[in-house]
C-alpha atoms as a printed R data frame, in Angstrom:
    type eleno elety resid chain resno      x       y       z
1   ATOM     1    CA   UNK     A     1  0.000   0.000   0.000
2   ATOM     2    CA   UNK     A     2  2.393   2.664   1.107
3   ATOM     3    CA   UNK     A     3  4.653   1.546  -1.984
4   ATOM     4    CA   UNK     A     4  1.800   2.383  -4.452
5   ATOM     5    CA   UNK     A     5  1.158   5.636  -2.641
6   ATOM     6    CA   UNK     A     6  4.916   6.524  -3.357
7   ATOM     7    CA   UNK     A     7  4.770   5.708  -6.985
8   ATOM     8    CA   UNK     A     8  1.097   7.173  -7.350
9   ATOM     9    CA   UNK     A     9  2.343  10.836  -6.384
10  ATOM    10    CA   UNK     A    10  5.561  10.471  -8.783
11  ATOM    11    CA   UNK     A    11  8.025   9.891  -6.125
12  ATOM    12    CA   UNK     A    12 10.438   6.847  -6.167
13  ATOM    13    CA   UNK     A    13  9.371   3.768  -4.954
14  ATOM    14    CA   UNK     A    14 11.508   1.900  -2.052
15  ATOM    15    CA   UNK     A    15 14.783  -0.105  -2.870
16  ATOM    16    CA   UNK     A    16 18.083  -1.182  -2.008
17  ATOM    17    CA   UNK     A    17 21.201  -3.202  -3.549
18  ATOM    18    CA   UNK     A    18 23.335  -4.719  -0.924
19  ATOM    19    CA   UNK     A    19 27.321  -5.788  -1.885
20  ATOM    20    CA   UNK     A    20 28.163  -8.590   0.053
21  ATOM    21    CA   UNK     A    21 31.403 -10.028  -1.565
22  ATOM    22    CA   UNK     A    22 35.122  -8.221  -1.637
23  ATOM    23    CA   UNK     A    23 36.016  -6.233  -4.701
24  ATOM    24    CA   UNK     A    24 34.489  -3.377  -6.849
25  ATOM    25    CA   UNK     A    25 30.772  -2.340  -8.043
26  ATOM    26    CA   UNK     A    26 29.267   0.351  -9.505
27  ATOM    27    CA   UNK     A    27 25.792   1.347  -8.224
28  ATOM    28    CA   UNK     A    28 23.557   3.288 -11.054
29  ATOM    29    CA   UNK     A    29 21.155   5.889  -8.856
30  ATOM    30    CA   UNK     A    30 17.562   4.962  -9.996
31  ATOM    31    CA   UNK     A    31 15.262   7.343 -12.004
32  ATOM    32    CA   UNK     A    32 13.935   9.647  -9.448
33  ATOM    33    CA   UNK     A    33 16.221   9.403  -7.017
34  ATOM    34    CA   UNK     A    34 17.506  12.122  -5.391
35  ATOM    35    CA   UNK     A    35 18.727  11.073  -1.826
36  ATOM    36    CA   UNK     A    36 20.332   7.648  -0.349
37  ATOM    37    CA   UNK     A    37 21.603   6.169   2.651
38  ATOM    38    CA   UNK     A    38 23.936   3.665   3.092
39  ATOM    39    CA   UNK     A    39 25.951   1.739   5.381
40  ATOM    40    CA   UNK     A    40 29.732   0.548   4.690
41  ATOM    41    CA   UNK     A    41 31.716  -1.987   7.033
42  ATOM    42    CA   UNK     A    42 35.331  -2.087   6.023
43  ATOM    43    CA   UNK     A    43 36.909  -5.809   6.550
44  ATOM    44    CA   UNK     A    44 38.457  -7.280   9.232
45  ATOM    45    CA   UNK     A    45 41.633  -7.699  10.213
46  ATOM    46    CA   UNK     A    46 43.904 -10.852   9.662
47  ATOM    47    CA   UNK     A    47 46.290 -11.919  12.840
48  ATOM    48    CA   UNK     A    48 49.698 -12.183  13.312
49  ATOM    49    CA   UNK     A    49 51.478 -15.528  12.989
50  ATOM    50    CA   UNK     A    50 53.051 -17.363  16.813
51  ATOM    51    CA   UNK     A    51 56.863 -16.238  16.950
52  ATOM    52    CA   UNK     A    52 58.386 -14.593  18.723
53  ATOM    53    CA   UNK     A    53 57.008 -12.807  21.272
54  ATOM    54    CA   UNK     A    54 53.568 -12.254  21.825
55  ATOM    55    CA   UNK     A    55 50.589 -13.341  19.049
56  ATOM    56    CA   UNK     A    56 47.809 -10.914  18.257
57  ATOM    57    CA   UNK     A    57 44.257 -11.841  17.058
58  ATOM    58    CA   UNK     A    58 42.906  -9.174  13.973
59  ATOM    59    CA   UNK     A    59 40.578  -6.169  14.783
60  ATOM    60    CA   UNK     A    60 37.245  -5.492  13.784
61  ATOM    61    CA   UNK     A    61 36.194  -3.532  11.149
62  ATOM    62    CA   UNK     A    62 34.641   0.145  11.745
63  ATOM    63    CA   UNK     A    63 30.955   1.074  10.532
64  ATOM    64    CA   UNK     A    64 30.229   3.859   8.490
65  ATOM    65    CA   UNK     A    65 26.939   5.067   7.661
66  ATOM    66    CA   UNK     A    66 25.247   8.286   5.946
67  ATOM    67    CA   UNK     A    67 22.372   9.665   3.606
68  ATOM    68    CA   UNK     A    68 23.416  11.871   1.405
69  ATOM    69    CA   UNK     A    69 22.086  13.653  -1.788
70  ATOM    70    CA   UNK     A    70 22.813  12.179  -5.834
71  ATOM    71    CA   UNK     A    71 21.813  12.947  -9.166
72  ATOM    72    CA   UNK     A    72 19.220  10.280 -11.221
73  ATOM    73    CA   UNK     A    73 21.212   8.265 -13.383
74  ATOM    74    CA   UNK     A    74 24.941   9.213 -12.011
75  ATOM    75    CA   UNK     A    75 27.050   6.251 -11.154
76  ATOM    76    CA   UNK     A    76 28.925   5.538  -7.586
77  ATOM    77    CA   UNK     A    77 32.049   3.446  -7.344
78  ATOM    78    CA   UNK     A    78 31.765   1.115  -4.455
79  ATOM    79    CA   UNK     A    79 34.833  -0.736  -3.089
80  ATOM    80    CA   UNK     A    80 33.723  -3.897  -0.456
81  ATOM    81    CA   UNK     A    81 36.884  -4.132   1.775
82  ATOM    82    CA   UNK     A    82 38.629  -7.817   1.819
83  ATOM    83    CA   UNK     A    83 39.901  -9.443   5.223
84  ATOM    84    CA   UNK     A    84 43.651  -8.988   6.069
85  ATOM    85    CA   UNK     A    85 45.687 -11.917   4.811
86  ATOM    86    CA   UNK     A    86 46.826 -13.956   7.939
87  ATOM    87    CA   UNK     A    87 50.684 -14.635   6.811
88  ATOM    88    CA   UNK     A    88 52.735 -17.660   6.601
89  ATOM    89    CA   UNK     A    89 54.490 -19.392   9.890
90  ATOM    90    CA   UNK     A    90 58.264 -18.422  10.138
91  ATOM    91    CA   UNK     A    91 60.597 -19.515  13.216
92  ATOM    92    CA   UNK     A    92 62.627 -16.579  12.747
93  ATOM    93    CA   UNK     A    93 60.654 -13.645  12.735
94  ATOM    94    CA   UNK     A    94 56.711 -12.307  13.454
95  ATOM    95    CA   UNK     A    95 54.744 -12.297  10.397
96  ATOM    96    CA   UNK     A    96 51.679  -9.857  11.384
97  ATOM    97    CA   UNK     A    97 48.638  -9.797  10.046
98  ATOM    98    CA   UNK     A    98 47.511  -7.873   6.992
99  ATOM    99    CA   UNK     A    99 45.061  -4.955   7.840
100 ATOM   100    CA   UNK     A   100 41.261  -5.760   6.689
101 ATOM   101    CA   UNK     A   101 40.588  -3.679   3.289
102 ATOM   102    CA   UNK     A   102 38.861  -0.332   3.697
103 ATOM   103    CA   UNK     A   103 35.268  -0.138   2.454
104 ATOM   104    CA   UNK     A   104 34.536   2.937  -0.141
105 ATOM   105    CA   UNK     A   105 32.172   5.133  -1.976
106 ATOM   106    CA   UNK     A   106 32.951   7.329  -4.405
107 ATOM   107    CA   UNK     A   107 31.667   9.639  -6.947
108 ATOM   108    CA   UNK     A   108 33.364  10.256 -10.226
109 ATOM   109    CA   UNK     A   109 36.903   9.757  -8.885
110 ATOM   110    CA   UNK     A   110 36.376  11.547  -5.659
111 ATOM   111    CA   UNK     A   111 35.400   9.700  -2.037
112 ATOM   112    CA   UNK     A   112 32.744  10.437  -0.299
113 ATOM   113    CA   UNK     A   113 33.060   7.688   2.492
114 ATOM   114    CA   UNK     A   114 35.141   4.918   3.718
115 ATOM   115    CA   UNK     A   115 35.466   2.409   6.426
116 ATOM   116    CA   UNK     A   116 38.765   1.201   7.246
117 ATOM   117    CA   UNK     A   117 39.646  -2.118   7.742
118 ATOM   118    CA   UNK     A   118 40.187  -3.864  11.168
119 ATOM   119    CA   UNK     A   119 43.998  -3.671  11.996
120 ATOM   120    CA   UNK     A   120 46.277  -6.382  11.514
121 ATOM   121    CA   UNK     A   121 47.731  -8.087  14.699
122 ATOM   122    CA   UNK     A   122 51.035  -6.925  15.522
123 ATOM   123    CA   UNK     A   123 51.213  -5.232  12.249
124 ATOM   124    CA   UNK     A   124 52.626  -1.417  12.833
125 ATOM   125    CA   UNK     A   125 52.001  -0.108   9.605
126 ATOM   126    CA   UNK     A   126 49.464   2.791   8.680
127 ATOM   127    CA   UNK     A   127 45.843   2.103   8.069
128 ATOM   128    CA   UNK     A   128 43.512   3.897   6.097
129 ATOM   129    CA   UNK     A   129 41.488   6.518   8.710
130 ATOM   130    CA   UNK     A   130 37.698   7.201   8.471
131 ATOM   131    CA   UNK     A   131 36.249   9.616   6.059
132 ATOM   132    CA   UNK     A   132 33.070  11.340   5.618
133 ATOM   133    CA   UNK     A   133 32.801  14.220   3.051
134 ATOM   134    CA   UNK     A   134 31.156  17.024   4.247
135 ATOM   135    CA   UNK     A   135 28.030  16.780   1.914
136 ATOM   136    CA   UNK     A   136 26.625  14.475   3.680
137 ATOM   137    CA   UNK     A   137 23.568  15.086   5.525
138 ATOM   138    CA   UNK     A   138 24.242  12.545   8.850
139 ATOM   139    CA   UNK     A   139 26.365  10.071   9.153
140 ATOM   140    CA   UNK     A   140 28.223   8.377  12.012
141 ATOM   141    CA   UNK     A   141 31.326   5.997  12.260
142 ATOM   142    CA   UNK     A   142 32.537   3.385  14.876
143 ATOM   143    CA   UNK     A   143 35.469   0.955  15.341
144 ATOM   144    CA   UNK     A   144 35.730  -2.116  15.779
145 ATOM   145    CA   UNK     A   145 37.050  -4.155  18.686
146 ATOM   146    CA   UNK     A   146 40.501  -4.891  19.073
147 ATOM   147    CA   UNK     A   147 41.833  -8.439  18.807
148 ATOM   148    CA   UNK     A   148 42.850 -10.745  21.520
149 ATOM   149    CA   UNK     A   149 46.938 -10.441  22.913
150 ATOM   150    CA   UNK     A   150 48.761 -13.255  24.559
151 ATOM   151    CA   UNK     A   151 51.764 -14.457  25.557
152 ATOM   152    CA   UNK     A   152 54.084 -16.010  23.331
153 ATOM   153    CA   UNK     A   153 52.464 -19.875  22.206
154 ATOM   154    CA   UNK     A   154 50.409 -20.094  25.433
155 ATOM   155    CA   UNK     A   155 46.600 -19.655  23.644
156 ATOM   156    CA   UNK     A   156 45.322 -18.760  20.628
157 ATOM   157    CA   UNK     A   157 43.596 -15.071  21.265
158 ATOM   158    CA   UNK     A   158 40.064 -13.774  20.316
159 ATOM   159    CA   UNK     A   159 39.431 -11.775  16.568
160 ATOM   160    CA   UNK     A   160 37.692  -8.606  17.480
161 ATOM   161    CA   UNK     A   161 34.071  -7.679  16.740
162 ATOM   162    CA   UNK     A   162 33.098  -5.139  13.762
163 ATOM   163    CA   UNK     A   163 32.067  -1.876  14.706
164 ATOM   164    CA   UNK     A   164 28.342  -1.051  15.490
165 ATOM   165    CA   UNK     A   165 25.146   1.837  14.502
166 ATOM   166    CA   UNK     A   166 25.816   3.607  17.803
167 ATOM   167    CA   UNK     A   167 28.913   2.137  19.618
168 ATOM   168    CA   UNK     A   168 32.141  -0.402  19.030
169 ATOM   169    CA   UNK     A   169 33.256  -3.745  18.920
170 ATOM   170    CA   UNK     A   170 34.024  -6.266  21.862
171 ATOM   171    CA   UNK     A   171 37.326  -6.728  22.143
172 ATOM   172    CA   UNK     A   172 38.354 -10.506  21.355
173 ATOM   173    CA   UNK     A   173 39.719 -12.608  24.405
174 ATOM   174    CA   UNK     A   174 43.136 -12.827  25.252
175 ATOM   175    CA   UNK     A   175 45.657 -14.902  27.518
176 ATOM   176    CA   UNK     A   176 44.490 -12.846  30.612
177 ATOM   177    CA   UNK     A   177 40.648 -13.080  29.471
178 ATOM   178    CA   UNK     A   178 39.253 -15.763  27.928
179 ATOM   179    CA   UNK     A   179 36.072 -14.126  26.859
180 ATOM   180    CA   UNK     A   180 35.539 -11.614  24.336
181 ATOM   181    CA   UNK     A   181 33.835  -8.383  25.437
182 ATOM   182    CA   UNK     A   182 30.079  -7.625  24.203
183 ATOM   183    CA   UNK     A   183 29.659  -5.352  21.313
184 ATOM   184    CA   UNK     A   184 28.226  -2.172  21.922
185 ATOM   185    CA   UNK     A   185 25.053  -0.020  20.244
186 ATOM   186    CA   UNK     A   186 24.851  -2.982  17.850
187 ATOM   187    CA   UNK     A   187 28.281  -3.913  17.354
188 ATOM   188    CA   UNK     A   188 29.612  -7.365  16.668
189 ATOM   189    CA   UNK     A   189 30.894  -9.532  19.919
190 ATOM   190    CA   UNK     A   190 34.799 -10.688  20.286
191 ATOM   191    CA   UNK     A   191 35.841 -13.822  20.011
192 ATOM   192    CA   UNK     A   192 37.235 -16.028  22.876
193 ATOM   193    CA   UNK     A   193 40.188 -16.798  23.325
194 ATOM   194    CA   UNK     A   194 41.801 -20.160  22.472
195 ATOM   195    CA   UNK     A   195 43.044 -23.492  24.519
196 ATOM   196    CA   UNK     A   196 46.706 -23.520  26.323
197 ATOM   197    CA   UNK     A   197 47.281 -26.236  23.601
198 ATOM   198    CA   UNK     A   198 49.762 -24.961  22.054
199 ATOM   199    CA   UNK     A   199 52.212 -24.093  24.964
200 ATOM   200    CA   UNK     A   200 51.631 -27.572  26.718
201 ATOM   201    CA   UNK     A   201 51.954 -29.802  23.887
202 ATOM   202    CA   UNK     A   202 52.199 -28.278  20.636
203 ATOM   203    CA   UNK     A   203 47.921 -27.834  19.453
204 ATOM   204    CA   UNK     A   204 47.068 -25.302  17.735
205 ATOM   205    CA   UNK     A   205 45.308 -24.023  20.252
206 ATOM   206    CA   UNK     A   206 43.075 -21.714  18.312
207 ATOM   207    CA   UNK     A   207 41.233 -18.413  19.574
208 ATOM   208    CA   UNK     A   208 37.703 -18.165  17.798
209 ATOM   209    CA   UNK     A   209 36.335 -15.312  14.998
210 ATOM   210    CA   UNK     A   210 34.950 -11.614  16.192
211 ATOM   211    CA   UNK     A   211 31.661 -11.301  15.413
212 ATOM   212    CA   UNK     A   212 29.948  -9.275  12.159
213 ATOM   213    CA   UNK     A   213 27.850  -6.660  12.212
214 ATOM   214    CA   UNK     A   214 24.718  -7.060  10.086
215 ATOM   215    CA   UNK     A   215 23.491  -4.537   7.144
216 ATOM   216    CA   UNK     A   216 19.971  -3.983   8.102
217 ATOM   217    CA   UNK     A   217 19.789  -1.550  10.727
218 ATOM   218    CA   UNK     A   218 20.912  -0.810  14.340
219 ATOM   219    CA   UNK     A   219 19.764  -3.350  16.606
220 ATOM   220    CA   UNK     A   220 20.809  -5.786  19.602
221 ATOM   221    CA   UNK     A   221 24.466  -6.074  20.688
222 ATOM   222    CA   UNK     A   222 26.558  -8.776  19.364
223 ATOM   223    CA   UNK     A   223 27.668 -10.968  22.290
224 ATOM   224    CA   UNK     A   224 31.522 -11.928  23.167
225 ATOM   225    CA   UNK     A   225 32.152 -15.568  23.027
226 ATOM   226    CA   UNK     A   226 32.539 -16.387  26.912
227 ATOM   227    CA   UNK     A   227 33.788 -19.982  26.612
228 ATOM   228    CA   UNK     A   228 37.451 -20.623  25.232
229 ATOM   229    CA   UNK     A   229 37.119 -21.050  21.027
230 ATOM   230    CA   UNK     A   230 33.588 -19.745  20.880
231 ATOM   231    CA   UNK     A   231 33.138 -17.089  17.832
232 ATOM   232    CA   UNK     A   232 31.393 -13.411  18.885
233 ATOM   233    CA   UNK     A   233 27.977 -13.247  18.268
234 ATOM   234    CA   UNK     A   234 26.628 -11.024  15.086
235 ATOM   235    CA   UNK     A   235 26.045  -7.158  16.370
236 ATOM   236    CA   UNK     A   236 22.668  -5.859  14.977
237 ATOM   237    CA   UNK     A   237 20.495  -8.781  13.451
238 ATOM   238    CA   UNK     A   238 17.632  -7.035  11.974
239 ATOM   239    CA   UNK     A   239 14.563  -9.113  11.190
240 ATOM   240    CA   UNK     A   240 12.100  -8.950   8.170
241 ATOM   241    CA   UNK     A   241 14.979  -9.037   5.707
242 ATOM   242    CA   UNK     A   242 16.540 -12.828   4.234
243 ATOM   243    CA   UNK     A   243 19.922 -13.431   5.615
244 ATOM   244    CA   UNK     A   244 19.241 -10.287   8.139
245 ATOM   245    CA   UNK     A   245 21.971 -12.085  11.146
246 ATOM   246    CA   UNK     A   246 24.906 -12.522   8.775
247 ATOM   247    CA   UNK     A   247 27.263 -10.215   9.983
248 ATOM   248    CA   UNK     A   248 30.315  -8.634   8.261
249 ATOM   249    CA   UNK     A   249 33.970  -7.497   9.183
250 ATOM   250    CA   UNK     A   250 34.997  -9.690  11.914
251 ATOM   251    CA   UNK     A   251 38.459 -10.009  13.259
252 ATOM   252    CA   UNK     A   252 40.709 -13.227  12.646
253 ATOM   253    CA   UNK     A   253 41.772 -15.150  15.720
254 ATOM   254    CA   UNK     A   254 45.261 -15.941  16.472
255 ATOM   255    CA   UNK     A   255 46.784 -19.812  16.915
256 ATOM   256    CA   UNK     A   256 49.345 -20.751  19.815
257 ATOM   257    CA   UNK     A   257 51.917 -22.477  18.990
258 ATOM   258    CA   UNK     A   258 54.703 -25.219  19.453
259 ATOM   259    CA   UNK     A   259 58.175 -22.886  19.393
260 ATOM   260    CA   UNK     A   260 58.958 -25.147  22.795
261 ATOM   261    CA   UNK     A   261 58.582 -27.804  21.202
262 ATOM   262    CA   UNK     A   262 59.771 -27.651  17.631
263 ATOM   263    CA   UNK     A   263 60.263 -24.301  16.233
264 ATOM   264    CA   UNK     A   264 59.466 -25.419  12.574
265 ATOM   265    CA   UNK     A   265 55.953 -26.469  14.145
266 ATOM   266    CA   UNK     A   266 54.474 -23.042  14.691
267 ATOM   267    CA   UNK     A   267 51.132 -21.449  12.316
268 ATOM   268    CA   UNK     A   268 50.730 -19.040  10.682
269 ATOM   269    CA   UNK     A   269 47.942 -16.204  10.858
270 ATOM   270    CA   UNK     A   270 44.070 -16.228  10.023
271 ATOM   271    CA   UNK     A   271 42.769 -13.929   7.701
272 ATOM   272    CA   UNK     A   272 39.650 -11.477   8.238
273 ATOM   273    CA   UNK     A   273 35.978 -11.695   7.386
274 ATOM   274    CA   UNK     A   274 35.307  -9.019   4.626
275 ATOM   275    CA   UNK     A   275 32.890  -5.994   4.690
276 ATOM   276    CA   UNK     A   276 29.546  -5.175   3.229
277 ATOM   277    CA   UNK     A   277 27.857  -2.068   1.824
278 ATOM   278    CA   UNK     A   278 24.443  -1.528   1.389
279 ATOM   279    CA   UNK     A   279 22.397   1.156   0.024
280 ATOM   280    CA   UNK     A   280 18.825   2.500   0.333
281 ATOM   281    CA   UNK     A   281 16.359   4.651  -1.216
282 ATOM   282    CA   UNK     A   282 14.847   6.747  -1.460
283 ATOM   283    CA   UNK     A   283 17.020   8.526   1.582
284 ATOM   284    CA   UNK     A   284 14.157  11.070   2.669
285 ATOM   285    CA   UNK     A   285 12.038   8.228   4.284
286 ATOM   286    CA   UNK     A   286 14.784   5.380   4.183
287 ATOM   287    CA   UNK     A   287 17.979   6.011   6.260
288 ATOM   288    CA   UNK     A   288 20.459   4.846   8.264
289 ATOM   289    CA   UNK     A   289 20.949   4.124  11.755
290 ATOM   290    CA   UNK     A   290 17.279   2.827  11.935
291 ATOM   291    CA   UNK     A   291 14.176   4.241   9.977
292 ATOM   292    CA   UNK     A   292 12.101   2.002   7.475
293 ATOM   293    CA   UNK     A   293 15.457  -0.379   6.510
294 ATOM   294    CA   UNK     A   294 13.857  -3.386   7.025
């Protein structure tokens, strides 16, 4: 009914397109349109491999979202961040874990938003920061939780949760921890941390995933895994929509290992859960955190 209304006075009626999978899109704004919202989650980090020193899970990836105004017909670049790479075991030196890709909008070669990726664990590199152009009408941004630390090959550590619509990710578990924190305002949950395994006799001893955040709206909090290997929960499951509790952009969790033991017997990293965009229209009764997105 209200659809028809819509279209009956001339105005556009409701959509959305939702990218779901890394790599690059182009979104064509529909006839009519003159305002959209949308929601970016850049990907999460991957984690570092187990020597030497300490191991570090990935971070969460941050949440963008705004409604801004576009032209019928003009074309958007969108960019859906990948997940860090988790790099290769060596028993001479820390590989750390790629940062998550940064998740973009742009218009006709310049941005307008991105979401950065979740950091790498114990990668001290740059990572992209969070942008916004000032054109945009609201919009709002939150991290993601950071991943899990521990000591050197004791337990794998927790991937943090992806940011939320009002608040960040849980923090994955570490060696001091074992549970991953809750997300908050809708954010994705952290992961728990892993089993002494690895340190005692040479298991993996794997920490578990942070938790997504969903694309459909702000909603409940993602909750931290609290027993050792359990994933975060998925921040912000909105219902009415298919596939509404898959979340996006959680952190990688880290593996102990068996330098003790056999310092050829070590892993490597994880790699990161990537992001998600999706957009809605039109953005004058559609729009992100929470109004009509279901």
């Amino acid at each position: 009914m209200f659809r028809h209304l819509i279209t009956s006075q001339g105005l556009p009626a409701e959509g959305d397109e939702k990218y779901t999978a890394a790599g690059s899109y182009t979104f064509t704004v529909p006839a009519g349109v003159t305002s959209i919202s949308a929601v970016l989650i850049g990907g999460g980090g991957g984690s570092s491999d187990n020597f030497p020193g300490t191991v570090e899970a990935g971070a969460g990836g941050t949440l963008v979202y705004a409604t801004f105004l576009v032209t019928p017909g003009e074309n958007l670049a969108v960019v859906v961040g990948d997940g860090g790479n988790g790099l290769a075991y060596s028993n001479s030196t820390t590989q750390p874990g790629g940062h998550g890709g940064s998740t973009t909008i742009s218009r006709g070669g310049t941005l307008l938003f991105r979401a950065p990726g979740g950091k790498g664990g114990a990668n001290s590199t740059s990572q992209d920061t969070v942008f916004i152009h000032s054109d945009a009408l609201s919009s709002a941004s939150y991290a993601g939780g950071a991943g899990g630390l521990g000591a050197e090959n004791r337990e794998g550590n927790g991937g943090g949760g992806a940011g939320g619509y009002s608040g960040v990710g849980g923090a994955g578990g570490d060696f001091q921890q074992d549970s991953g924190q809750d997300g908050a305002g809708g954010a994705g949950g952290g992961g728990a941390s892993g089993t002494m395994g690895g340190f005692l006799n040479g298991a993996s001893g794997e920490g578990a995933h942070g938790g997504g955040t969903a694309i459909f709206g702000a909603g409940a909090n993602g909750a931290g895994g609290d027993e050792r290997g359990e994933n975060g929960g998925v921040g912000s499951p909105q219902s009415g929509v298919s596939g509404g509790t898959v979340g996006y952009g959680g952190g990688a969790p880290s593996r102990a290992g068996a330098r003790y033991l056999n310092p050829d017997a070590g892993y490597g990293g994880r790699s990161g859960d990537h992001g998600a965009v999706r957009i809605v229209y039109p953005g004058q009764s559609r729009y992100y955190p929470s109004t009509n997105l279901t």
